[in-house]
N, C-alpha and C positions, 0 to 999 in steps of 0.2 A: 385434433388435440387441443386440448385449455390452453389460452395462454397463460404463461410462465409468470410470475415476478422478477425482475432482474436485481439482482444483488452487483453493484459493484463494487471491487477490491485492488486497492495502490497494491503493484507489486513491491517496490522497495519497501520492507518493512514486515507487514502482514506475510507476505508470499516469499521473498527472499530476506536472510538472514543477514541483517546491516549492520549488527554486531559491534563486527569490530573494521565498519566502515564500509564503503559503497563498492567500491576497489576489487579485485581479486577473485579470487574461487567463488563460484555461486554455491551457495549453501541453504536447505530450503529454512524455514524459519519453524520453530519446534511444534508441529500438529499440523501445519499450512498446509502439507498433499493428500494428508487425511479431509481436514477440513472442508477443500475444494473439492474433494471428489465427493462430501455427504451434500455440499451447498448443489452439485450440478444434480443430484436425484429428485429436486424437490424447485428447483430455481436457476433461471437463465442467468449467467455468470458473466460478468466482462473483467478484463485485467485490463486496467490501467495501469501506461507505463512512460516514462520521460525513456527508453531504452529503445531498442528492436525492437518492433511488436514481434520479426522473424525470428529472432533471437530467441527474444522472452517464447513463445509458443513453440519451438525445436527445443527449450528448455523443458517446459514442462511437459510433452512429450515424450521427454525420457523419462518422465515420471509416472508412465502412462497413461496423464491426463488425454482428454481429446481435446484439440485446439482448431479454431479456424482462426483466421485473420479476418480483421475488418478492411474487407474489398471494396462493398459494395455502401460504406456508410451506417455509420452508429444506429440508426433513426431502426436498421433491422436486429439490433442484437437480439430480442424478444424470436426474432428465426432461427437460432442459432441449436435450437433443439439439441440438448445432450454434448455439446461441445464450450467450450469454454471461449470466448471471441477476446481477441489480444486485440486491443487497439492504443495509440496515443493520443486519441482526442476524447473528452468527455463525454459522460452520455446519462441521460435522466436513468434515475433508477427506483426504486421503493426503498431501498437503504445502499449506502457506502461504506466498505471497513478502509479505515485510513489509520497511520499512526500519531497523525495530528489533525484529525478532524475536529471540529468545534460545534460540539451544540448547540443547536439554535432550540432554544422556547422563547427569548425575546432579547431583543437587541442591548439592551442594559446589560443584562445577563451575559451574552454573548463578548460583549467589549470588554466586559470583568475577564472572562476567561483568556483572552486574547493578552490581554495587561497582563495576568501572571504569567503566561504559555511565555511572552517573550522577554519577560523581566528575567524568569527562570533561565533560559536563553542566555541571556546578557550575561547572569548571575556568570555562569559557565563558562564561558568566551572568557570571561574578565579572569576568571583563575586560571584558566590553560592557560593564558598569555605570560599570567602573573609566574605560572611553574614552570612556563617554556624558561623565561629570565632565571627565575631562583634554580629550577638546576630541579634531575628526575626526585628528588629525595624530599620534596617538599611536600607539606600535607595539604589535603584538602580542607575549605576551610568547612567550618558546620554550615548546615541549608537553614 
């Protein structure tokens, strides 16, 4: 069999629905068990997770993805032939879907995006704090 390209994908985010926070009922995220199962026909899969890899993989599972765990060490996800490998450690890939990944074409570039990504950030911190004080009825200010 050729080997595979491996695609990896942050579960929070892409694969589970954080919506309306990390918390609670897993929900998958709007296309995510379509998605994973067109990405495993064509490419080696790994799920990154700060979670249970057990968890996370008995999850999707019920979704009748196929899952293995990472037993034996990232370095084999390229083995994982037709199964989708849960792990929580990082691992080389040809591309990663994340929900705050930063492109890199060149470090100038890169630190630009970083400076808005967490000014934006702040921007938002700074008014939930500001809404928590003023009380539910407060507006949002413009971006």
């Amino acid at each position: 069999m050729a080997q595979q390209q491996t695609v990896s994908v942050e579960f929070d985010g892409p694969i589970l629905d954080t919506s309306n926070g990390i918390e609670g009922e897993w929900t998958p995220a709007p296309g995510a068990i379509e998605a994973l199962d067109r990405l495993l026909r064509s490419h080696s899969v790994v799920v990154l997770t700060h979670r249970s890899p057990q968890m996370v993989a008995r999850w999707l599972a019920g979704y009748a993805l196929p899952t293995t765990l990472d037993t034996v060490g990232v370095s084999r996800a390229r083995e994982s032939h037709g199964a989708i490998l849960v792990t929580d450690r990082w691992v080389s890939a040809e591309a990663h879907i994340s929900r705050r990944a930063v492109r890199w074409t060149t470090w100038e570039a890169a630190l630009r995006t970083v400076r808005r990504m967490t000014y934006q950030g702040m921007a938002g911190a700074v008014w939930r704090a500001a809404r928590y004080v003023a009380g539910p009825g407060s507006k949002q200010p413009p971006t």
